[in-house]
C-alpha positions as CSV (number, residue, x, y, z in Angstrom):
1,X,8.6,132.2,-148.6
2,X,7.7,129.5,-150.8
3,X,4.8,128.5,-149.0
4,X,3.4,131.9,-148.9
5,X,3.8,132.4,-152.6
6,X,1.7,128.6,-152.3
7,X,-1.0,129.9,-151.0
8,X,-0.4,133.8,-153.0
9,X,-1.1,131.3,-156.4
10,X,-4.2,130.0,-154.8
11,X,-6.2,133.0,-153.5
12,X,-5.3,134.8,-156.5
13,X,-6.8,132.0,-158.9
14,X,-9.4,130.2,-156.5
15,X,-10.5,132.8,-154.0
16,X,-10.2,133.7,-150.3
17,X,-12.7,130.7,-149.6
18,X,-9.9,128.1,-150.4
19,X,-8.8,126.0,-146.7
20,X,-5.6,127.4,-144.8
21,X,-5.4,130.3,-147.0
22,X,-5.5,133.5,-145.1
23,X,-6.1,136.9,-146.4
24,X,-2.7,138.1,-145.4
25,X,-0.7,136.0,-147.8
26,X,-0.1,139.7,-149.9
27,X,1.3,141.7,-147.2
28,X,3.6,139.2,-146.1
29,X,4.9,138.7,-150.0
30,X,4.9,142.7,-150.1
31,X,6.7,142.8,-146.8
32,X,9.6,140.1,-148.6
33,X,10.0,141.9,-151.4
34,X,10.1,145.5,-149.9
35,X,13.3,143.6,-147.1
36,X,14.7,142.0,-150.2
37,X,14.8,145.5,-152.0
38,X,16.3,147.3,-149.0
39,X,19.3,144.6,-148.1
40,X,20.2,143.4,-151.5
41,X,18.9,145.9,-154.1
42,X,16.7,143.1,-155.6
43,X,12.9,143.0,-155.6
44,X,12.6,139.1,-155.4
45,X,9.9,137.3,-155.5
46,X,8.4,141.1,-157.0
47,X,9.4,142.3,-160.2
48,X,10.1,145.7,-159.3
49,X,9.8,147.6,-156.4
50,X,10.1,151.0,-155.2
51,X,10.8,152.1,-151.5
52,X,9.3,155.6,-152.1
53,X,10.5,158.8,-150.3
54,X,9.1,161.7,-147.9
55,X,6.7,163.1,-150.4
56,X,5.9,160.0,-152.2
57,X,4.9,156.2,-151.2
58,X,6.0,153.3,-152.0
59,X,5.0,150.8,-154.4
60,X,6.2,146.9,-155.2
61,X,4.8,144.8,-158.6
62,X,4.4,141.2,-158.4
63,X,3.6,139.0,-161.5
64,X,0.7,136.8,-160.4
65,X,1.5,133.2,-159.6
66,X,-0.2,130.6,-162.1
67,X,-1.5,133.4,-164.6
68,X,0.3,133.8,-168.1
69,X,0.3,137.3,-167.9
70,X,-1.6,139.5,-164.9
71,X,0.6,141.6,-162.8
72,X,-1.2,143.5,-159.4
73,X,0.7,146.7,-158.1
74,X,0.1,147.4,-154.7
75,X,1.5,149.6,-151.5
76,X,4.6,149.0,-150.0
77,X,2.5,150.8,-146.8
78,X,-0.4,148.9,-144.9
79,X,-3.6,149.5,-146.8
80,X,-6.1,147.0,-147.0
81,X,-8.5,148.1,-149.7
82,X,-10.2,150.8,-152.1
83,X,-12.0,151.9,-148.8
84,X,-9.1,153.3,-147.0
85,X,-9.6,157.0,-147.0
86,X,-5.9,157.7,-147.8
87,X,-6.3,156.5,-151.3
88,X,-8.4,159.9,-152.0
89,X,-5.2,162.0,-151.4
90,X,-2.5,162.4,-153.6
91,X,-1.7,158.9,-152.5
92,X,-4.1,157.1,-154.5
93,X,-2.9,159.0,-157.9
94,X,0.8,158.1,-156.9
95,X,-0.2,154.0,-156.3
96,X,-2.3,154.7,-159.6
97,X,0.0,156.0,-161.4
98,X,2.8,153.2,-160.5
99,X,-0.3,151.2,-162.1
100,X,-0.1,153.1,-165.3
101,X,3.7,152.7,-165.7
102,X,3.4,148.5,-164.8
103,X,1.4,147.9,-168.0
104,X,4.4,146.5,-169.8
105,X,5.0,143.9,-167.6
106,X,2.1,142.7,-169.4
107,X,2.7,144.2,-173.0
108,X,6.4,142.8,-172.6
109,X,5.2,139.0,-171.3
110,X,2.8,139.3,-174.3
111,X,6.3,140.3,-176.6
112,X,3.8,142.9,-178.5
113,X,1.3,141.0,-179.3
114,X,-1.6,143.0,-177.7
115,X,-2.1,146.8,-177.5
116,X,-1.5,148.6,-174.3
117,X,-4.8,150.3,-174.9
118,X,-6.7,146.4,-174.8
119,X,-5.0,145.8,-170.9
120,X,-7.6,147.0,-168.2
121,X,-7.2,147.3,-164.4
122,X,-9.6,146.4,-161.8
123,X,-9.5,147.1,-157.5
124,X,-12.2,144.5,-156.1
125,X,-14.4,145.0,-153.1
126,X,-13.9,144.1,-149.4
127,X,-15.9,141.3,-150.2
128,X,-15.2,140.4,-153.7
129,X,-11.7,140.0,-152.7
130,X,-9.0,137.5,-151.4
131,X,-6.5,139.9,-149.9
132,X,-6.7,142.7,-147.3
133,X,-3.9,144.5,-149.0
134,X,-4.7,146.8,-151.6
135,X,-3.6,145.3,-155.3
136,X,-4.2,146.9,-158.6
137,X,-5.2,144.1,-161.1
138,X,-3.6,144.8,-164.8
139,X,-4.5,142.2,-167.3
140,X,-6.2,141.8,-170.9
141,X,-9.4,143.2,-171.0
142,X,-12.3,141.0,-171.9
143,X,-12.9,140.7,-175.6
144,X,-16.7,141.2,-175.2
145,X,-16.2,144.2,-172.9
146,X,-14.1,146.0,-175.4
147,X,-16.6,145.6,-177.8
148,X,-19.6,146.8,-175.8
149,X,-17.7,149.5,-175.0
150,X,-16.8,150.4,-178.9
151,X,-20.5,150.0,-179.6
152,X,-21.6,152.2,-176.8
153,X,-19.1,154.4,-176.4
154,X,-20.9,157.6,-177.1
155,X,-23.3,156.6,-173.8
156,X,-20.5,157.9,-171.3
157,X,-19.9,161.5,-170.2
158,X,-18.1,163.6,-167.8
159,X,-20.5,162.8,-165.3
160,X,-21.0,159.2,-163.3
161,X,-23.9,157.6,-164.6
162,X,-25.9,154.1,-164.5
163,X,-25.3,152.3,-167.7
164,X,-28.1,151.3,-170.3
165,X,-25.7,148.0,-170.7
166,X,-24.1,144.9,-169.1
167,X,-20.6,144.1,-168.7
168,X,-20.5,140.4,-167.8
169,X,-23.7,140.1,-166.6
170,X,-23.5,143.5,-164.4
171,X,-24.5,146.8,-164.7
172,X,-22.4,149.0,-164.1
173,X,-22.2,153.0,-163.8
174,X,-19.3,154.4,-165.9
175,X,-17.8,158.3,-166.8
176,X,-15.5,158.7,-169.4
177,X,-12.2,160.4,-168.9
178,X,-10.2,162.5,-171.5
179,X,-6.5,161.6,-172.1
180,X,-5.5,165.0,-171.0
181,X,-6.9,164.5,-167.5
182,X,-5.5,160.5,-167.2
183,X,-2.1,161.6,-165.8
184,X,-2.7,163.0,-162.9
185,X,-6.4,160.9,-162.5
186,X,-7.0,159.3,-159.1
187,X,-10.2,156.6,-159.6
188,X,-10.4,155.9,-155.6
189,X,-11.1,159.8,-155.1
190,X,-13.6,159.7,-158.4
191,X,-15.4,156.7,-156.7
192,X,-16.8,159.3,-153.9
193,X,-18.8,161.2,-156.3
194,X,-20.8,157.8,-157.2
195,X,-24.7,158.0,-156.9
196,X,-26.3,156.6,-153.9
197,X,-24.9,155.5,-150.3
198,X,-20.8,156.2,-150.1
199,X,-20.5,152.7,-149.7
200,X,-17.2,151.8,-150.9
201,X,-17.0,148.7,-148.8
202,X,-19.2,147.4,-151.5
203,X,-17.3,149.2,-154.2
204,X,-15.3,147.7,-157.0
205,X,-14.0,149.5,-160.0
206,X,-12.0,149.0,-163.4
207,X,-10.6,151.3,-166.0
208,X,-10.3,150.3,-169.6
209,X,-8.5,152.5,-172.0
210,X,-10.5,153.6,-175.7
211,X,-10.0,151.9,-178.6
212,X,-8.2,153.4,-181.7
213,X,-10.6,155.1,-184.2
214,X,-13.3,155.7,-181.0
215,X,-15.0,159.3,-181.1
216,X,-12.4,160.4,-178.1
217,X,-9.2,160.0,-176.6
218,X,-9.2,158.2,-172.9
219,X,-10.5,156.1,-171.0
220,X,-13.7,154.5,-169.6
221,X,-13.8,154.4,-165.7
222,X,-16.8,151.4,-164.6
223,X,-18.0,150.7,-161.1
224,X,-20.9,149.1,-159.2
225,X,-21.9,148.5,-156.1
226,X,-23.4,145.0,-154.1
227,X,-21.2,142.8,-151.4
228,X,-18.7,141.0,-153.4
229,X,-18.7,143.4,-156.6
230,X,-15.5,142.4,-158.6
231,X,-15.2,144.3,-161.0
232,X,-11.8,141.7,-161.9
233,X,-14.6,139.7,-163.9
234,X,-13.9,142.4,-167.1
235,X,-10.5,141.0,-167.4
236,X,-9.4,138.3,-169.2
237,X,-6.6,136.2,-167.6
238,X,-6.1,134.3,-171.1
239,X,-5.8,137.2,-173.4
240,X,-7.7,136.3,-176.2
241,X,-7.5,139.3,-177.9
242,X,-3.4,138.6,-177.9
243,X,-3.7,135.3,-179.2
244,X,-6.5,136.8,-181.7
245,X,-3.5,139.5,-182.7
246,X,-0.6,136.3,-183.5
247,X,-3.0,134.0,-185.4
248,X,-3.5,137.0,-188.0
């Protein structure tokens, strides 16, 4: 177990490209803590994991190895990715929404020093990832993402549409989403209705929640297309917006 939480720490801060390390590493930590849930009622090396039922799949959270405060949700079922087909059932809004709910893992690591509105997830490509099991990345966003979203918030719609702007060098296509709609939201079914070839091989995607004081109430939902999109890039794994919030 120890090794594979090794070589967990390295894809997730180096990349799949790293010697030895194969892209299996996840599952077999998902598979440990799911068998450690079951026999002893504790979600070791996870932080919380639930087994699911009939109507409803499973789910495990694991704190990232090596990062202050990024946590990745992902199925207690083998799924490898954002392109598995299953995600655009009532699945995908059940893994999602397990996302949703994790967010304090972060919040509390932070002790309150960040809004929950300033985390972000992202769900990287086939080839912009390191793991073939699906993960959820939560995390700060990026300070300069939040504020090109703040300036050009009034860009987005209902609709998916290319963006006039960059985020971190890419452009991206965005919708917005109202707050009354985010509950039962499922992003890997919204991905379908992207412009252009339903290629969601090359698919990445993040969601970052408005800002208090913007013209609406939700959330901004970003993807983009090419072979290793990785749409992680918008978050920021040292939280500078927390440590902007404790030096005020």
């Amino acid at each position: 177990m120890r090794a594979a939480l090794a070589s967990l720490a390295l894809v997730l801060t180096v990349g799949a490209a790293y010697a030895g390390v194969t892209r299996d590493t996840l599952w077999v930590v998902t598979r440990t803590c799911v068998a450690a849930q079951a026999t002893f009622g504790k979600p070791f090396p996870c932080l919380q994991v639930d087994l699911g039922s009939h109507d409803r799949p499973g789910f495990a959270v694991l704190k990232a190895p090596l990062l202050k405060t990024e946590v990745v949700v992902m199925p207690t079922d083998r799924i490898a990715g954002l392109e598995d087909h299953s995600l655009q059932t009532a699945s995908g809004a059940s893994y999602w929404r397990a996302a949703t709910e994790a967010r304090h893992f972060v919040t509390d690591a932070l002790r309150g020093r960040i809004d929950i509105s300033d985390l972000a997830f992202a769900v990287n490509s086939q080839g912009g990832r390191s793991q073939d099991q699906l993960h959820i990345h939560i995390d700060c966003v990026q300070p300069a993402v939040r504020a090109a979203l703040r300036a050009n918030t009034r860009v987005f719609t209902s609709e998916w549409r290319s963006l006039p702007f960059s985020l971190e060098r890419q452009r991206y296509y965005g919708k917005f989403i109202p707050a009354a709609a985010l509950n039962g939201l499922n992003p890997f079914a919204q991905l379908t209705r992207l412009p252009g070839p339903h290629d969601l091989d090359a698919t990445s995607f993040a969601m970052v929640s408005t800002s208090p004081g913007d013209p609406a109430d939700g959330a901004y939902l970003l993807a983009y297309r090419s072979g290793d999109s990785h749409a992680e890039w918008l978050l920021d794994h040292d939280c500078a917006l927390a440590s902007k919030t404790a030096a005020q």
